[in-house]
C-alpha positions, 0 to 999 in steps of 0.5 A, spaced: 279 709 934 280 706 927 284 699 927 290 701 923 291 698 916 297 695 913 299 699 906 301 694 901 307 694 898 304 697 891 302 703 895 309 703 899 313 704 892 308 707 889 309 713 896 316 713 895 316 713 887 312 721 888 316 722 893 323 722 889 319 726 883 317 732 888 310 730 890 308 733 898 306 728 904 299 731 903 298 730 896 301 723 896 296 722 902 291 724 898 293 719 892 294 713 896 287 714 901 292 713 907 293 719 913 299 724 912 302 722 918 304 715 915 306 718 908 310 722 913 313 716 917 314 711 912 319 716 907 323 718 914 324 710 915 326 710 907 331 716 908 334 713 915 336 707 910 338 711 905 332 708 900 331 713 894 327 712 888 328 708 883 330 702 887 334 697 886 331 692 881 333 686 885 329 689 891 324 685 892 317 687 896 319 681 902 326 685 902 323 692 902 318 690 907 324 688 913 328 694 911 323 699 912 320 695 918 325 691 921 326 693 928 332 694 931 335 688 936 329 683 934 332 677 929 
């Protein structure tokens, strides 16, 4: 199996900008070169906090990335 890969946050966003413009799971997996399963995963997360796009424009790629993956219970 392959090692897993870490999206950057330029892929991030640019996931959650389809998303928010009516783009499927599979044709932004296809855009982004990623498997659908984490375009899937990473726009669940983006919706349990209540991220939608446009984003704030003060949020920044560090802050983006703890509230995406942060894990409960870890400081």
């Amino acid at each position: 199996m392959p090692a897993k890969r870490r999206l950057t946050m330029r892929q991030l966003r640019q996931m959650l900008r389809l998303a928010g413009s009516g783009t499927s799971s599979r044709e932004i997996a296809v855009v982004l070169g990623i498997a659908r399963s984490t375009v899937q995963d990473d726009l669940r997360r983006a919706a349990e906090i209540g991220l939608t796009w446009p984003l704030p424009g003060d949020l920044t790629d560090d802050a983006l990335e703890n509230k995406l993956f942060a894990r409960n219970g870890v400081k």
